[in-house]
C-alpha positions as CSV (number, residue, x, y, z in Angstrom):
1,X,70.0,-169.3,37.2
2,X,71.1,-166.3,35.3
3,X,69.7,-163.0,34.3
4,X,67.4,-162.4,31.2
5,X,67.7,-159.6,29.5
6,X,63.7,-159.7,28.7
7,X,63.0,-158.5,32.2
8,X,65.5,-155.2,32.0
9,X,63.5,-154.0,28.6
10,X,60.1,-151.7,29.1
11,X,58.4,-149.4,26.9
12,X,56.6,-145.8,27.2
13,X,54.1,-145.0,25.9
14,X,52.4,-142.0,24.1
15,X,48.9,-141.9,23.7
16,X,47.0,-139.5,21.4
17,X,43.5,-138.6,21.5
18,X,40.8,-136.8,19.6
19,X,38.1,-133.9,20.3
20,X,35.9,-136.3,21.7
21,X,38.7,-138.0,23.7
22,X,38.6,-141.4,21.9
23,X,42.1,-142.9,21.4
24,X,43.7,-141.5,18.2
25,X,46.9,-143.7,18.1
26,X,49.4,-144.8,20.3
27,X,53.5,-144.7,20.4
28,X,55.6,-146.7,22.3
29,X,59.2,-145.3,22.7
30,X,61.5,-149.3,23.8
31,X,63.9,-148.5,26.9
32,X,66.7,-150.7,28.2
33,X,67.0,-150.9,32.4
34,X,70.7,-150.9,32.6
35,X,71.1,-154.9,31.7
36,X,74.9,-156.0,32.0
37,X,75.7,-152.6,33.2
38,X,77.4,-151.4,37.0
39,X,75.2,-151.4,39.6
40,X,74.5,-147.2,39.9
41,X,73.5,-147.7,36.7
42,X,70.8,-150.6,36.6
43,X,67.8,-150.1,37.2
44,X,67.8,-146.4,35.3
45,X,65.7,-146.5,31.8
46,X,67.4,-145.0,29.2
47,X,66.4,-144.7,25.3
48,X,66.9,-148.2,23.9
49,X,69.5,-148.9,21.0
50,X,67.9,-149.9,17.6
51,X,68.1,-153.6,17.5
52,X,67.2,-153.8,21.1
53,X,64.1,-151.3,20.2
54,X,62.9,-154.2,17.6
55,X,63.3,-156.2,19.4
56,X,60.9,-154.9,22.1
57,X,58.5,-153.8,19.7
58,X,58.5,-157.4,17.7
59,X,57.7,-159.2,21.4
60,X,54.7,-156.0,21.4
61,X,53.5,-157.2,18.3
62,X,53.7,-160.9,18.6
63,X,51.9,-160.5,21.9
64,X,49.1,-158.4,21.2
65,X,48.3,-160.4,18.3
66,X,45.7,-162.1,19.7
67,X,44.0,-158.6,20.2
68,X,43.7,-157.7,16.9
69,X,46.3,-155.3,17.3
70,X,49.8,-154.7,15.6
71,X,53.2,-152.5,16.3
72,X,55.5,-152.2,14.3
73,X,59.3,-150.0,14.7
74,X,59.8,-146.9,13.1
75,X,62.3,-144.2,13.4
76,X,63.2,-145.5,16.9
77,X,59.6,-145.9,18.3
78,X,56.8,-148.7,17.9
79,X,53.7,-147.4,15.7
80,X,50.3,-149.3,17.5
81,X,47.3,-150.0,15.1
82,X,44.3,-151.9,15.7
83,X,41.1,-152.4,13.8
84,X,38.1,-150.5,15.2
């Protein structure tokens, strides 16, 4: 069995909030976990390069479709939007 790459992608994420503390909006910044790279160095996010970033955010937004929620990649980060 070999390695996916999938499992050495993750995200962070950045949550804004109002006054009243209700979630405002939501970024998600796509990181890479050292995949193909030397052992010291898997396992250690880093900031994800631009295809791998849509990458991560398309799988976001296929898979929270069925929540009524979208992401979509902007200048290096994923943009989350729902309907309220």
């Amino acid at each position: 069995m070999t390695a996916s790459s999938v499992f050495w992608e993750a995200m962070m994420a950045e949550p804004t909030f109002d006054a009243d503390r209700n979630l405002k909006s939501i970024k998600v910044y796509p990181l890479e976990l050292g995949f193909g790279r030397s052992r010291p160095q898997r396992g250690r996010p880093y900031p994800a390069s631009e295809e791998v970033g849509r990458k991560i955010v398309e799988r976001l937004d296929r898979l929270s479709k069925a929540f009524g929620v979208s992401a979509v990649y902007d200048s290096g980060a994923g943009v989350v939007s729902w309907k309220e």
